[in-house]
C-alpha positions in Angstrom: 10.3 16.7 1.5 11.9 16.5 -2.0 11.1 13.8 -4.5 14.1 11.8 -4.1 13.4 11.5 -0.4 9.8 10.7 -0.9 10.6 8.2 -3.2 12.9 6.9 -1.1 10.2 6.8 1.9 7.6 5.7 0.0 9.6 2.6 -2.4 9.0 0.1 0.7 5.0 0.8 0.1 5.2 0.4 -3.6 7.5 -3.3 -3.7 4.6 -4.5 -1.0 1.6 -3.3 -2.9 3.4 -4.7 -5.9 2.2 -8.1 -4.6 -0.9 -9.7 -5.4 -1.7 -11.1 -2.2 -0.8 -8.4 -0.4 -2.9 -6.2 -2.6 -5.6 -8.4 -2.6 -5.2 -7.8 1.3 -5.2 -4.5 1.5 -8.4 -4.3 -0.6 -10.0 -6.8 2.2 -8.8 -4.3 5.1 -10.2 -1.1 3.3 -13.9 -2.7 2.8 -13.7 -4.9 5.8 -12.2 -3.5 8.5 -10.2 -5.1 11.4 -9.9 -8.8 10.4 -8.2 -11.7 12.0 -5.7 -14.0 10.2 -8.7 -16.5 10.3 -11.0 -14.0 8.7 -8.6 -13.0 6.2 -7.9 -16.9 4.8 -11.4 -17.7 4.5 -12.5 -18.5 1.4 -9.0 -18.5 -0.2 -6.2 -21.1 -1.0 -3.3 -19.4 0.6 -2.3 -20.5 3.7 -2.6 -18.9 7.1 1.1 -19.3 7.4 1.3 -17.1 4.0 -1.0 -14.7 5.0 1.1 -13.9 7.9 3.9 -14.1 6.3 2.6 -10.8 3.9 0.7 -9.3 6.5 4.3 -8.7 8.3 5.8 -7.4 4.3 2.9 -5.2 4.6 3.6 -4.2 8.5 7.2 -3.4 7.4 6.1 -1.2 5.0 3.5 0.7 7.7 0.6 -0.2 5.6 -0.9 -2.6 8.6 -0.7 -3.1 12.1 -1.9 -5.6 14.6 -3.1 -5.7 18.0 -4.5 -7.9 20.7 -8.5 -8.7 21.3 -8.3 -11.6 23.6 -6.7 -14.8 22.6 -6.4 -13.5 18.4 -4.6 -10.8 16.6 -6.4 -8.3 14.5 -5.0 -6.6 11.6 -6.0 -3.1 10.6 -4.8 -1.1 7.8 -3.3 2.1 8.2 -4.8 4.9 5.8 -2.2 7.3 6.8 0.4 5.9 4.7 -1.7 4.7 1.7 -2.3 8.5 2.0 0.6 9.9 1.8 2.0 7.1 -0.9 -1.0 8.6 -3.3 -0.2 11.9 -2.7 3.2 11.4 -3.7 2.1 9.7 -6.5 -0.3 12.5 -7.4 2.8 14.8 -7.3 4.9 12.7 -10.1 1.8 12.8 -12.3 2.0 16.5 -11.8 5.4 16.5 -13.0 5.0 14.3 -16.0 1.6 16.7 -17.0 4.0 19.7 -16.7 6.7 18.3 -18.7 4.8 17.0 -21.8 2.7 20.1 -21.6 6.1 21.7 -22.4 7.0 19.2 -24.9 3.7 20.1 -26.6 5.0 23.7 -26.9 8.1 23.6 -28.4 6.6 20.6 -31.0 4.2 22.9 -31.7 6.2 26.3 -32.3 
């Protein structure tokens, strides 16, 4: 995949992690597991309505996903894609090492 296209792919990720709530999210799902909307209010001052309303940003973006245990919805993150977003992240930083390591060179010659 070249660097525009994963860009491209991966911008979606990026604008929802570029939330706080969402981010503050994500970070509950990684050290918490499977949580339910109820779960993932407690203790906070942001509605449930909002939370739901960032846990679907976050679905559109393939970060999270939800299924069905009885009569509530859990939400699980999805590693896969945080993943592959830091891997193309990890790439960039490559690029920009590369480049002012050349820099370096030719201000030094």
């Amino acid at each position: 995949m070249s660097q525009d296209a994963a860009l491209k792919r991966f911008a979606p990720i990026f604008a929802a992690l570029g939330d706080e709530t969402r981010l503050h999210l994500v970070s509950r799902l990684c050290s918490g597991g499977a949580a339910s909307i109820a779960r993932l209010t407690a203790g906070s001052s942001v509605t449930r309505q909002a939370i739901t309303k960032h846990l679907r940003v976050l679905a559109g973006a393939g970060l999270v996903r939800s299924r069905r245990r009885g009569r509530e919805r859990l939400w699980e993150l999805r590693p896969d894609q945080l993943k592959q977003a830091r891997e193309s992240l990890e790439a960039i930083s490559r690029q920009w090492d590369e480049t002012l390591g050349r820099l370096k060179e030719f201000v030094e010659r």
